[in-house]
Steps between C-alpha positions, in 0.01 A plus 500: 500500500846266383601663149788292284636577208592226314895419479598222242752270536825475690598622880290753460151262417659282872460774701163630375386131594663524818361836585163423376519151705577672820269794465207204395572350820514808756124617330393147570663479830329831594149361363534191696523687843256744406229243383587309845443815680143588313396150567560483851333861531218331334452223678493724828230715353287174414567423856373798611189516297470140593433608881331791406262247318434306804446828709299667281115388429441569117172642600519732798176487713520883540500498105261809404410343150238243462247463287286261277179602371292841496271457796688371763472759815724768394763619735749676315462679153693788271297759392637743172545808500383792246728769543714628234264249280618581085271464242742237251607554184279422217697202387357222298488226832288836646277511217391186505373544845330793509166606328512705191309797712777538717801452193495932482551542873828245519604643128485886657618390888733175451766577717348748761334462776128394519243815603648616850122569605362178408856313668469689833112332503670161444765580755220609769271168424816268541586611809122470583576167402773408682392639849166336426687167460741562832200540680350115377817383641753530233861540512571760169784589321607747210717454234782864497383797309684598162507715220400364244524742239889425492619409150706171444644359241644122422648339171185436376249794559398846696250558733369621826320352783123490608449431905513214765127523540403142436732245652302200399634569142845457617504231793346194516539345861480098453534331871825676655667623159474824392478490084564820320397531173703584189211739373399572155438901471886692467372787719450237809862374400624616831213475702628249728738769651202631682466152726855363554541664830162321576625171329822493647320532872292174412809352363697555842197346691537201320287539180604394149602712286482450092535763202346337133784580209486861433411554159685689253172706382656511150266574241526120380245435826269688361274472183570833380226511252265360702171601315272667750261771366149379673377259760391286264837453364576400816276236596614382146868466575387375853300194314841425278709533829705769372599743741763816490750304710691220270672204670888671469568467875299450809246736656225496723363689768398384808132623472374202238577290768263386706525232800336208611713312731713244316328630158576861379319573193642729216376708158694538215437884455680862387746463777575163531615194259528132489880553555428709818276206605715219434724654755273495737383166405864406561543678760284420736460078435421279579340685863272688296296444163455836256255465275331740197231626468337727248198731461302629266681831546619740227738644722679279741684651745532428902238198563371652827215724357381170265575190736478559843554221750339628832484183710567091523267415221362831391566766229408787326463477124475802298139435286687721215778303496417089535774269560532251237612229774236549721390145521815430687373705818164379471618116469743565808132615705583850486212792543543737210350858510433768273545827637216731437579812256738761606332847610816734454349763276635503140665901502759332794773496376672182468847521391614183440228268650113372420247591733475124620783600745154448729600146518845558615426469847764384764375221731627548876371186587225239344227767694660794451541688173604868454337671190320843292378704706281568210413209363197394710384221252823294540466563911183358514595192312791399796274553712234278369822228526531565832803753466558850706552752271794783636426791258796705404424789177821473340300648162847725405717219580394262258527762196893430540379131419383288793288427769581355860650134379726734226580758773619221767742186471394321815848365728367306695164266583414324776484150366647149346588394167213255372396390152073525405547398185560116560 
């Protein structure tokens, strides 16, 4: 840095021009050749990148990502993992999701782990799970294991983690991008730690690779006195549109997504807001068209157990929960079917799910559907629409909140990009 002190007048006021003229013109000299030097080193990286351009396709063929809907014949898929699973803290974004029965257990075990008993069961059916799905042909992967009872801290709160056991809640797989999801909950802040090696494999093969803004969490995201004491308050604040997350910043998660094609269809719920949607909107045009939808729901949260899309021109609509925009699928020639009643008994314990996690079924092709075990009413209705049932009991699984679409985050389907909504 050039520091003058000011001389007045005189000899003395000459030479502080002269000095000041000459040092001026050696720092501008010396900027001159330097800016020369970083241009031409520029212009030979452009070069290079140039050539790398024309060498490089911006698709490989070998690319292991690829997928557009949720029946295409599945070839590749993640599947979560429940060890080290933590019950979460009983914050006010937790709250709002769970059922008042269950408010004592997070209250008296936020921030341990969830009953080892009942998580060794879960581990056990997974891997059931898995081996049964290597055996129908598909390639399976699994995000790294962690503990998630570490404590972290950022600027604007405290908390610990839960598990990696549902990766549809945290990626969304559009075509050959890989989306992760900014999340809503602060105890799956730094759940996408689990899946970067994963991510980072897809990426080298030629996948795309895109993280949502990470939101800050701070309590201005959250409606901290959102007013919750029965379910009847919540189908209230449902009807009004009010929900525990406000519009500060961005959030979503991946799971109230659901894909069509060129038309991916969204809910405004606990977890996600219009900002988080907007992104996506932005995001993704003009190749693909997001649009809401809403339910008669007094707890929104993850679409996949209300609105399931299980084939070109069919899906699953949860009888407790009609879709206000209903008309749109029916207009468009689409088969809509109600699901019979769940059979999970009610002393199950289900943490931080509804028992219609009977309807969250993951398609391995248009004829091939894996689902309950147990539920024998919802079998017989595939298979009245022509569909193999592949029976997995995965009944200790989904008390840590999903079933086999939640549990999964498909990679890659055999299939093209079309549109069935023009």
């Amino acid at each position: 840095m050039l520091r003058v002190r000011c001389l007045r007048g005189g000899s003395r006021g000459a030479e502080a021009a002269h000095y000041i003229g000459s040092r001026l013109r050696g720092v501008f000299t010396g900027w001159v050749q330097r800016t020369f030097q970083s241009t031409q080193a520029a212009t030979a990286s452009q070069n290079t990148c140039a050539a790398d351009d024309k060498a490089t396709s911006p698709v490989p063929k070998d690319c292991l990502v690829c997928s557009h809907n949720e029946w295409d014949p599945l070839e590749e898929v993640i599947v979560g993992r429940a060890e080290n699973a933590c019950v979460p803290p009983f914050s006010v974004e937790v709250k709002a999701n769970t059922y008042e029965k269950y408010w004592g257990f997070y209250q008296k075990f936020g921030g341990q782990n969830f009953p080892k008993d009942h998580v060794k069961k879960a581990i056990a059916e997974i891997e059931e799970m898995c081996n049964i799905l290597k055996g129908e042909g598909v390639t399976v992967k699994r995000p790294d294991p962690i503990d998630w009872s570490v404590k972290y801290k950022t600027p604007d709160f405290e908390s610990t983690g839960m598990y990696a056991a549902m990766p549809r809640d945290i990626l969304l797989v559009v075509g050959n991008e890989i989306i992760e999801a900014p999340m809503a909950w602060r105890a799956r802040f730094f759940e996408y730690r689990a899946y970067r090696r994963l991510i980072k494999d897809y990426f080298n093969s030629g996948a795309k690779w895109t993280t949502a803004p990470k939101p800050t969490m701070a309590d201005e995201l959250y409606d901290q006195n959102y007013p919750i004491h029965s379910v009847e308050d919540r189908h209230k604040l449902a009807a009004q549109g009010k929900f525990v997350t406000t519009e500060f910043e961005p959030c979503f998660d991946a799971a109230d997504f659901i894909r069509a094609g060129r038309d991916i269809f969204v809910q405004r719920s606990q977890v996600t807001n219009y900002m988080g949607i907007e992104w996506m909107r932005r995001h993704l045009a003009p190749d693909y068209r997001v649009h809401i939808i809403s339910f008669k729901d007094p707890n929104p949260m993850h679409i996949d157990a209300t609105f399931n899309i299980i084939g070109p021109g069919l899906v699953l609509s949860n009888p407790d929960r009609p879709c206000h925009q209903i008309e749109l699928f029916k207009k468009a020639g689409w088969t809509v079917i109600q699901p019979p009643v769940p059979l999970i008994p009610d002393d199950h314990p289900l943490w931080m799910s509804s028992k219609w996690l009977s309807m969250n079924v993951l398609m391995l092709d248009e004829k091939r559907v894996m689902v309950d075990a147990n539920e024998t009413s919802i079998q017989k209705m595939f298979e009245k629409l022509g569909i193999s049932t592949i029976k997995v009991n995965i009944r200790h699984a989904n008390s840590l909140g999903g079933g086999f679409h939640c549990w999964t985050c498909d990679i890659r389907r055999r299939g093209t990009l079309q549109s069935y909504f023009d």
